[in-house]
C-alpha positions in Angstrom: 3.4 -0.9 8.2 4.1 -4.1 6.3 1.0 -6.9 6.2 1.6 -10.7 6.2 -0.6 -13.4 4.7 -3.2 -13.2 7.4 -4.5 -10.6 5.6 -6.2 -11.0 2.5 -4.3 -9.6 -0.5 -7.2 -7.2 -1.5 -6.8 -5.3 1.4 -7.1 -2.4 -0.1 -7.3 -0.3 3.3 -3.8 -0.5 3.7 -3.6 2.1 0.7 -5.7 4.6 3.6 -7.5 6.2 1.3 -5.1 7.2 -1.2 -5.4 6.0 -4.8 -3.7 2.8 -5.6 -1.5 3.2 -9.0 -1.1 -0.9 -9.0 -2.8 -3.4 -6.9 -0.1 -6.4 -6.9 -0.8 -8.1 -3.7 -3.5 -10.4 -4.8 -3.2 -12.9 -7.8 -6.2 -12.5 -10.3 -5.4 -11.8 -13.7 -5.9 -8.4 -15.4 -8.3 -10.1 -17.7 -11.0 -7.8 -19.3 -13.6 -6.3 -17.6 -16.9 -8.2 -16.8 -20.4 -7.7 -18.6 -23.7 -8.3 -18.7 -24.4 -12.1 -18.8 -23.9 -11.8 -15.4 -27.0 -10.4 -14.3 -28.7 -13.7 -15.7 -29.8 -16.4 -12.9 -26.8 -19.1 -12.3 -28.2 -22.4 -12.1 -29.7 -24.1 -9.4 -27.3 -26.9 -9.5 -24.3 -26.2 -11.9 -24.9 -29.3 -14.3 -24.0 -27.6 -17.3 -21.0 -25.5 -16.3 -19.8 -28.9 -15.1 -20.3 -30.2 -18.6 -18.5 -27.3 -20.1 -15.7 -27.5 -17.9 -15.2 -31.6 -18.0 -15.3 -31.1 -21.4 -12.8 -28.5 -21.6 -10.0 -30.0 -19.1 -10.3 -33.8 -20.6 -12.0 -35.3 -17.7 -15.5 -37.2 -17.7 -18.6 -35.0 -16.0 -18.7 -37.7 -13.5 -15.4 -36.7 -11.9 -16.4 -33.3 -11.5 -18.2 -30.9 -9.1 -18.2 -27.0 -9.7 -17.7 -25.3 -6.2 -18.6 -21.2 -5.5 -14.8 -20.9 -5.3 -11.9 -23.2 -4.3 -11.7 -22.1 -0.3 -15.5 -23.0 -1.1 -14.1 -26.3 -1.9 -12.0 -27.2 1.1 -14.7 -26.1 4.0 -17.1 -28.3 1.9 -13.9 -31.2 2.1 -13.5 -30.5 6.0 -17.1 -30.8 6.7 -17.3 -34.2 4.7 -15.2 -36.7 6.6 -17.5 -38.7 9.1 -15.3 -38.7 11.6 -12.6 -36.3 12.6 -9.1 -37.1 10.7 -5.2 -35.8 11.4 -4.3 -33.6 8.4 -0.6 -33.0 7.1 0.4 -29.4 5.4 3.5 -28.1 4.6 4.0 -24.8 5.1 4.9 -22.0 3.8 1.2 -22.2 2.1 -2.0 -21.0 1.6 -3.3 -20.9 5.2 -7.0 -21.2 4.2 -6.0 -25.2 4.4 -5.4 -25.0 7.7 -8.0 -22.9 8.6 -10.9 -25.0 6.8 -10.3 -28.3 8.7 -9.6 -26.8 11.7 -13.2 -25.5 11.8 -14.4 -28.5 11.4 -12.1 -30.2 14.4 -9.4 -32.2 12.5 -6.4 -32.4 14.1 -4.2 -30.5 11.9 -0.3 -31.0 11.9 2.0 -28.8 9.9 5.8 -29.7 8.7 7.8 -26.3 8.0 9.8 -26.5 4.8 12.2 -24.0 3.1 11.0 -21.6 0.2 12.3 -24.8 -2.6 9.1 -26.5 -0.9 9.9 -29.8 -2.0 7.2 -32.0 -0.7 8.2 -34.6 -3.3 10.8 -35.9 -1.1 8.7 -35.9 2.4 7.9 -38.8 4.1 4.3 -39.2 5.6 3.4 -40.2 9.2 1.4 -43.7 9.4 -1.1 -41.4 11.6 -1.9 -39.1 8.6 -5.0 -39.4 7.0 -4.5 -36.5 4.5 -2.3 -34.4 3.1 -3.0 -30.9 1.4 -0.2 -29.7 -0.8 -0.3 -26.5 -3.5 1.2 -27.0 -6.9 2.0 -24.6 -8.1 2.1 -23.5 -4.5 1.4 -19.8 -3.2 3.6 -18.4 -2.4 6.6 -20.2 -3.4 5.6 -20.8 -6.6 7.0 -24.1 -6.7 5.8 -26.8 -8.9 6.2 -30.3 -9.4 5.5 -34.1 -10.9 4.1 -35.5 -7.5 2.2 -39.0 -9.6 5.2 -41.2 -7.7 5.4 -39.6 -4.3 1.4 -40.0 -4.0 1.3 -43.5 -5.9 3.7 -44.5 -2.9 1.0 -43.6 -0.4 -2.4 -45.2 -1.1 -3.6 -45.5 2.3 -3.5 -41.2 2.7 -6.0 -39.2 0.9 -4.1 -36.5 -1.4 -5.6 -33.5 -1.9 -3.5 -31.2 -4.5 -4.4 -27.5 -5.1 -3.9 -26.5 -8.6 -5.5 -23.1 -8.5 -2.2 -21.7 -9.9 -1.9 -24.7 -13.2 -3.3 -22.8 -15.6 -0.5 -20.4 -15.1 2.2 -23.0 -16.3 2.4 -26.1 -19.0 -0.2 -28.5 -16.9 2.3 -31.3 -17.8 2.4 -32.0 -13.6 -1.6 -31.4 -13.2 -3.3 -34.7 -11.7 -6.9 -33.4 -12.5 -7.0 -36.8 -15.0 -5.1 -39.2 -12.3 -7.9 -38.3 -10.4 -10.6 -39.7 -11.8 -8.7 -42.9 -11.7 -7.8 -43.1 -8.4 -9.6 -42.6 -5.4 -7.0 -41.6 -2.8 -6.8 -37.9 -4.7 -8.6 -35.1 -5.2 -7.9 -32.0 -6.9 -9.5 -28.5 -6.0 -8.8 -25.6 -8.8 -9.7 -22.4 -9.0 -11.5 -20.7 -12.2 -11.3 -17.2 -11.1 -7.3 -16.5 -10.5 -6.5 -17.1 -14.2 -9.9 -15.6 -16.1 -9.7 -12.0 -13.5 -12.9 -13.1 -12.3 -12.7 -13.1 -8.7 -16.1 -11.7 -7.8 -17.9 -14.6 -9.5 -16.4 -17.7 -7.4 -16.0 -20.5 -9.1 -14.1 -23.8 -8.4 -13.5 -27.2 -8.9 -13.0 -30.7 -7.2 -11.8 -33.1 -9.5 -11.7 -36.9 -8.3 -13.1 -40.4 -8.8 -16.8 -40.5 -9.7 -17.4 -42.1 -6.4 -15.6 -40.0 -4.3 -17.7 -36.7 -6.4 -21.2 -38.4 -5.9 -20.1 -38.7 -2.1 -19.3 -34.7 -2.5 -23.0 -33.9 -4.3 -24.7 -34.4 -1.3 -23.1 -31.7 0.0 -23.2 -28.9 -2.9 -25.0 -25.9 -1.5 -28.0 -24.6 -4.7 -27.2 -21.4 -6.2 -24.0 -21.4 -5.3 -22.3 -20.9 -8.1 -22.3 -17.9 -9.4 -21.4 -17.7 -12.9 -23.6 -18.4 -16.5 -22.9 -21.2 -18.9 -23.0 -18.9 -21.3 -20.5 -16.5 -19.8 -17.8 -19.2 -19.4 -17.9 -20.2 -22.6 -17.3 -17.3 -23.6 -14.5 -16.9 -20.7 -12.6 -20.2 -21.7 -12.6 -19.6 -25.1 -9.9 -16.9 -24.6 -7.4 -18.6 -22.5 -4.6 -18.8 -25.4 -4.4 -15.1 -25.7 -5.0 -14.8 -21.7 -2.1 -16.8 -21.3 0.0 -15.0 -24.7 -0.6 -11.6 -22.8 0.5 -13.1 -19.1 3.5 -14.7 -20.2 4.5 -11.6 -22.1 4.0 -9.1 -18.8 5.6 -11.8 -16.7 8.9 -11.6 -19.2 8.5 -8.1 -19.6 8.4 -7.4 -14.8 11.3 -10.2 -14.6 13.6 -8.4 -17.0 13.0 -5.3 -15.6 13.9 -6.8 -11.9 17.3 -8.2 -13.3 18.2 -4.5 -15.1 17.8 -3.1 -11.5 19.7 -6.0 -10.2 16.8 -7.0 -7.6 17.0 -10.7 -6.3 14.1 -12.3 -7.0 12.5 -16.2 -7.3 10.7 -16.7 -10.5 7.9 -19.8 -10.0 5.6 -21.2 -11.6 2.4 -19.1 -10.9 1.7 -15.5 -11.8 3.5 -14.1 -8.7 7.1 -13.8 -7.7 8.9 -13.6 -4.7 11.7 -10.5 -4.1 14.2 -10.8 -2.1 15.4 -7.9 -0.3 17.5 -6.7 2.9 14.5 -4.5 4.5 10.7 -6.2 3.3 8.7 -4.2 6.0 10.6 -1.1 4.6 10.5 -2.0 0.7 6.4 -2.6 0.9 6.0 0.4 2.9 8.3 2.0 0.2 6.0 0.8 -2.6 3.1 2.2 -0.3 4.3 5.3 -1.1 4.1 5.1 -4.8 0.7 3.3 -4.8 2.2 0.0 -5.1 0.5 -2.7 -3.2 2.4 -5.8 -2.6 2.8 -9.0 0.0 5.1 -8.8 3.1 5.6 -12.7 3.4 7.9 -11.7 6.5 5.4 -14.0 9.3 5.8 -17.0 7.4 6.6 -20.4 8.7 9.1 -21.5 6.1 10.5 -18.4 4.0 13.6 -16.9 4.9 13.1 -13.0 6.4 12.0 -10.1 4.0 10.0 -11.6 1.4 7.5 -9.7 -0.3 5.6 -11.7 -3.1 4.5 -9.4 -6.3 1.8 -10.6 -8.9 2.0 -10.2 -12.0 0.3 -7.1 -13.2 -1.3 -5.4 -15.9 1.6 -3.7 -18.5 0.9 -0.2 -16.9 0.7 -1.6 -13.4 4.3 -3.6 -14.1 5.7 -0.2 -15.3 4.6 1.5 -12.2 5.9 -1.0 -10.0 9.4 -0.8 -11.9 9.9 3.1 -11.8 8.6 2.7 -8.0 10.9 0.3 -7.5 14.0 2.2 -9.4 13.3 5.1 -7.3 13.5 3.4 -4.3 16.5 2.2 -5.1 18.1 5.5 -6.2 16.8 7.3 -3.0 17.1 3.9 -0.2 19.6 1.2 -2.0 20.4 -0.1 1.6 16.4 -1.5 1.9 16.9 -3.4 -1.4 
């Protein structure tokens, strides 16, 4: 039975027990396995990971806070305000936005776009206080230069998910427009691109008075990961990125020999486009294959199923799953 998004992609019970050939419903990258530097203490408050990482993204230590995670991040944005505030998301999205302020008792509003996601060209309420917009977005995969459209709108706060950047060029990421102005904040993730889900780690990027606002209420300990080990982590982000955009070419070429629709993006995920998604997922089931039924999504067309980039024998998998599928139930695809 196909799964939607409110379900956590690493819901590995859906396999039932049987062993899973390629997990491609969530969106870490097949990075190398962990070692030992974790079993060192993290620091009580993450000064110098914060050091490491403003010195690696360009920004100045002042406009950053490390977070045990980026959903970390947005609960710890929700609980902030002083007063409850009206929030603005476009959907389709992540729907740990929504569920984060909504905790905390802001009013959230949502306005349903199509799978293009163009945001860009939305106007904004006068009763909006914020908006929360993904870019790249999951699980569209859009991307885009949004400096104008939030430059137009100084009275809203702007806060712009770019867990997905390091996927693409950065030329759109705002992480350095927000240290110079202090109607946005940007929350990225550090985990999706380095494979390093189980360590959590995140970051707000935003003017240094908006971040001193946000110490106050950084949790000790939180943050899982070493100085040492992220150093060693970023240093191998150019041949992280080589190997990605290599499997990514390698799944996409594949898709277009077997004639499957599909929507490229900007992230490491695409989005297929098939006649039967409950019955294509299932399908893949079969074969060990564990992807995203999208189909209870406010937004995206019916059967969607979104497909992460894999490791090479994981994309291989998925492709002979996929071509045998096709050879045995065309009419699904």
């Amino acid at each position: 039975m196909a799964r939607g998004l409110n379900q956590h992609g690493d819901n590995l019970s859906a396999l039932n027990g049987q062993q899973g050939v390629a997990i491609l419903s969530h969106n870490i990258h097949k990075a190398q396995p962990l070692t030992s530097e974790l079993m060192s203490y993290p620091e009580r408050r993450p000064l110098r990971v914060e050091s490491i990482l403003a010195a690696y993204k360009g920004v100045e230590k002042q406009s950053i806070i490390a977070m045990p995670g980026a959903t970390a991040a947005f609960y710890m944005l929700a609980s902030a305000f002083r007063r409850k505030v009206e929030v603005l998301i476009y959907t389709p999205t992540y729907t740990g936005y929504c569920e984060a302020f909504t905790a905390y008792g802001h009013k959230v509003r949502t306005c349903v776009l199509d799978v293009n996601y163009a945001v860009v060209n939305q106007s904004i309420p006068d009763s909006v206080d914020v908006v929360i917009v993904g870019n790249p977005n999951n699980p569209t995969g859009s991307y885009a230069n949004m400096r104008a459209w939030i430059e137009a709108h100084p009275q809203v706060l702007f806060i712009i998910d770019e867990s997905f950047i390091q996927f693409t060029d950065e030329v759109f990421s705002l992480r350095q427009a927000a240290g110079e102005m202090d109607h946005v904040l940007v929350v990225e993730s550090m985990t999706k691109f380095y494979g390093m889900a189980g360590v959590r780690l995140g970051v707000i990027y935003g003017h240094k008075r908006q971040i001193e606002k946000l110490r106050r209420f950084q949790v000790p300990w939180s943050v899982t990961v070493t100085p040492e080990f992220l150093e060693k982590r970023l240093a191998e982000s150019d041949a992280l990125l080589q190997a990605y955009l290599e499997e990514k070419a390698f799944v996409l070429k594949g898709l277009d020999a077997l004639g499957i629709e599909y929507i490229e993006g900007a992230a490491n995920f695409y989005l297929l486009k098939v006649k039967d998604a409950s019955a294509v997922y299932d399908g893949l089931l079969a074969y060990g294959i564990l992807t995203r039924c999208l189909n209870d999504f406010e937004g995206l067309e019916a059967n969607v199923l979104r497909v992460a980039v894999g490791t090479h024998f994981e994309n291989r998998a998925f492709l002979r799953a996929l071509k045998a599928l096709k050879d045995k139930k065309g009419e699904i695809l």
